[in-house]
C-alpha positions in Angstrom: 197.8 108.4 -74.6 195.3 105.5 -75.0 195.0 103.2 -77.9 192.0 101.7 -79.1 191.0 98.7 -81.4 187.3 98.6 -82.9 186.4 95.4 -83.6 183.5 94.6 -85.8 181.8 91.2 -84.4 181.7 88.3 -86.6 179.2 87.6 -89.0 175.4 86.5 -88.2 173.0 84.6 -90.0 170.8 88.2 -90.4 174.1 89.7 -92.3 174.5 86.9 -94.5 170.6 87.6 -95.4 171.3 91.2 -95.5 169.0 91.9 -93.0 169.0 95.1 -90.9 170.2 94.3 -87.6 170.8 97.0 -85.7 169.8 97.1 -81.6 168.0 93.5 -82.5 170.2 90.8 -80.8 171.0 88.2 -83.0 173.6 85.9 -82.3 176.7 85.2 -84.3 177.2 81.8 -86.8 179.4 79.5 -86.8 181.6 81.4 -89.8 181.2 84.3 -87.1 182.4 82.4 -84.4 185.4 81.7 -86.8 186.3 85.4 -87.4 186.2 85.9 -83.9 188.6 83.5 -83.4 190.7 84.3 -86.2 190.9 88.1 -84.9 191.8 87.4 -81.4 194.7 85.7 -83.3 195.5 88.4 -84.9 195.2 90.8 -81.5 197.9 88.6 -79.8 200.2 90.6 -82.0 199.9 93.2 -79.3 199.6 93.5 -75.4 196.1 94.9 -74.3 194.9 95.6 -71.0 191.3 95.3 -70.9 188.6 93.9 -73.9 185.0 96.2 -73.5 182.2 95.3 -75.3 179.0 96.5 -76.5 175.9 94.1 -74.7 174.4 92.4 -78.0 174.8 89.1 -77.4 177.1 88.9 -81.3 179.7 91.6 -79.7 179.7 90.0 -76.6 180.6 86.3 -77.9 183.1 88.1 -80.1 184.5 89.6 -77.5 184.9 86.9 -75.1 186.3 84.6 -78.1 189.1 87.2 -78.4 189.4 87.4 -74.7 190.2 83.5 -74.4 192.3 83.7 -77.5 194.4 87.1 -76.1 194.5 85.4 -72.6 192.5 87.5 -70.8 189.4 87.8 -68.6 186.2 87.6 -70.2 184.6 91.3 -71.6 183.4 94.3 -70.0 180.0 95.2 -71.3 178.8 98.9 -72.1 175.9 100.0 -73.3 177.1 103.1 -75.1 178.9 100.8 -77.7 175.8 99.1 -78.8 174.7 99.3 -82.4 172.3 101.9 -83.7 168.5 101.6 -83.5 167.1 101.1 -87.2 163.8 101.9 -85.8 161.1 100.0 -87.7 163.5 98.7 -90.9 165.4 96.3 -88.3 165.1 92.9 -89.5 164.0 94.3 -93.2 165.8 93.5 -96.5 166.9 95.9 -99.0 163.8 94.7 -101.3 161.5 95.0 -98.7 163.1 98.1 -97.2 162.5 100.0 -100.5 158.9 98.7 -100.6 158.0 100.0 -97.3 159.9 103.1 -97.1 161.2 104.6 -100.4 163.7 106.5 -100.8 163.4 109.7 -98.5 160.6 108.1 -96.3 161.4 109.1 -92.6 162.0 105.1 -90.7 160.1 105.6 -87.3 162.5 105.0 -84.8 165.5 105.1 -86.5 168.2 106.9 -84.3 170.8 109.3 -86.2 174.3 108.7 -87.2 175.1 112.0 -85.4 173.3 110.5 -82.0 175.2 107.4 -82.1 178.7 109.2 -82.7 177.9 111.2 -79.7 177.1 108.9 -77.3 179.9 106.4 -78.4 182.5 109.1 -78.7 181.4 110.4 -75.7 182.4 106.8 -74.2 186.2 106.4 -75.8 187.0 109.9 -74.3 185.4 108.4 -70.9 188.0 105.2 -70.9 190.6 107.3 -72.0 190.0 109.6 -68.6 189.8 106.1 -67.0 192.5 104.1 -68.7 195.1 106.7 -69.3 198.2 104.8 -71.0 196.3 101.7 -71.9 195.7 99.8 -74.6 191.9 98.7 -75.2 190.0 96.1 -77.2 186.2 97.8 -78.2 183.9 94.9 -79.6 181.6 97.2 -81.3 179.4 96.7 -84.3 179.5 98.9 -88.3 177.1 101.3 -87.3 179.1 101.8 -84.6 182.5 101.6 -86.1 180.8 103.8 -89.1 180.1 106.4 -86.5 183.5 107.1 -85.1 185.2 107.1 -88.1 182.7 110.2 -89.7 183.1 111.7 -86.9 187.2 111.6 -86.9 187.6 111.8 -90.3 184.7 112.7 -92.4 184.2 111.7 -96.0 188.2 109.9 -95.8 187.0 106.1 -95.9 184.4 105.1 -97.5 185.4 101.2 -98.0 183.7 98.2 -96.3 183.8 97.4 -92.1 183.9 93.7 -92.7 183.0 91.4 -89.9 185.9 90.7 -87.1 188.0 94.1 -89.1 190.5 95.9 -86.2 190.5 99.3 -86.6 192.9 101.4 -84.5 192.6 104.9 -82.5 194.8 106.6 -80.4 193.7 109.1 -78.2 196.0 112.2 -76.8 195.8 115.3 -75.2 191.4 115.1 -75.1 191.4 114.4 -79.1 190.7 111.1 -80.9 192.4 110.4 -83.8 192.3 107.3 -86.8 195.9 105.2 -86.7 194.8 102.7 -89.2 191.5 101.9 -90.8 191.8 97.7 -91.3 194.9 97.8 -89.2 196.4 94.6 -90.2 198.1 94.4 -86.7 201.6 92.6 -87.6 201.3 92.4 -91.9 198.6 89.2 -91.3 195.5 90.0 -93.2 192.4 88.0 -91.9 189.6 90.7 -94.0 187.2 89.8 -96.5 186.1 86.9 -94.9 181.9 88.3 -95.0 180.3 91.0 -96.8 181.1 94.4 -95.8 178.9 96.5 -93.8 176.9 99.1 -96.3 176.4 95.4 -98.4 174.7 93.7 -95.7 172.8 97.8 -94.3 171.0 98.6 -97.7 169.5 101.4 -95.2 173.1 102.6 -94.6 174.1 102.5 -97.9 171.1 105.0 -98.9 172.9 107.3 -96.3 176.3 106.3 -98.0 175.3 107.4 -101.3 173.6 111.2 -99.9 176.5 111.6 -98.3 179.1 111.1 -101.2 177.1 113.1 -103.7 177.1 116.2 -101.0 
């Protein structure tokens, strides 16, 4: 068995505007830098052996804030934990989103929710071959998070991924499975500190909304 903790980074000044951010590497803010912080005092609640990290520079500074916080060595980076590519509506509002490509416009570029699924559950079940037994830190991003969880448990949680939120996997026997969505680690709550996820995505949200009414 391997456990897993996906950790949304902290917040950035493009998901206080609401911007799309997706693969564009924007770097957290100070209040993200705070949340970062304030999970990897949360994490010391538990023993971990190794903190991965997706390469955007915001999961990576989360990542080694946690790292320094759980006592240990800074973050490997992966790749296949980076956040989705929004194509062309990266960096867009929701306002300006809907001006340029209403509602059931094709957004050059944009990569699928099943695509990233695949490549990053593809990537737990390859640390869990690796890491049998271990417990694991994954500094990931909402898309990212988003991803797993529709792919582990379709349709069951639909509330927000808020910046610097833990959410715990274990993996046994080749199948991944949800512990706790906003795993609270020992009863401390540190959530709701930044808008959630589909808030700051209005091009997730769309998605949010087709899928609920399927």
């Amino acid at each position: 068995m391997t456990a897993f903790a996906l950790v949304r980074h902290g917040e950035t000044d493009w998901n206080r505007a609401r911007r799309i951010q997706g693969s564009t590497d924007i770097p957290l803010n100070d209040t993200g830098r705070a949340q970062a912080a304030a999970t990897g005092q949360l994490l010391r609640g538990r023993q971990w052996s190794r903190i991965i990290a997706s390469p955007l520079g915001r999961a990576a500074e989360t990542a080694a804030i946690i790292a320094e916080a759980i006592g240990m060595p800074g973050p490997e980076l992966d790749a296949a934990f980076v956040e989705r590519n929004y194509g062309d509506a990266e960096g867009l509002t929701g306002a300006e989103l809907d001006a340029r490509y209403p509602e059931g416009a094709e957004v050059p570029g944009r990569e699928t929710r099943e695509a990233v699924a695949e490549r990053v559950v593809a990537a737990l079940h390859r640390l869990a071959a690796e890491h049998p037994g271990e417990s694991i830190v994954v500094v990931a991003h909402g898309g990212v998070i988003r991803s797993v969880l529709e792919a582990v448990v379709p349709g069951r949680h639909r509330e927000p991924i808020t910046n610097g939120s833990v959410h715990s996997f274990l993996h046994a026997d080749g199948d991944l499975a949800l512990s706790r969505f906003d795993d609270p680690i020992d009863e401390q709550s540190i959530f709701g500190l930044a808008e959630d996820f589909e808030e700051q995505n209005p091009l997730a949200r769309r998605e949010e909304g087709r899928e609920a009414a399927r």
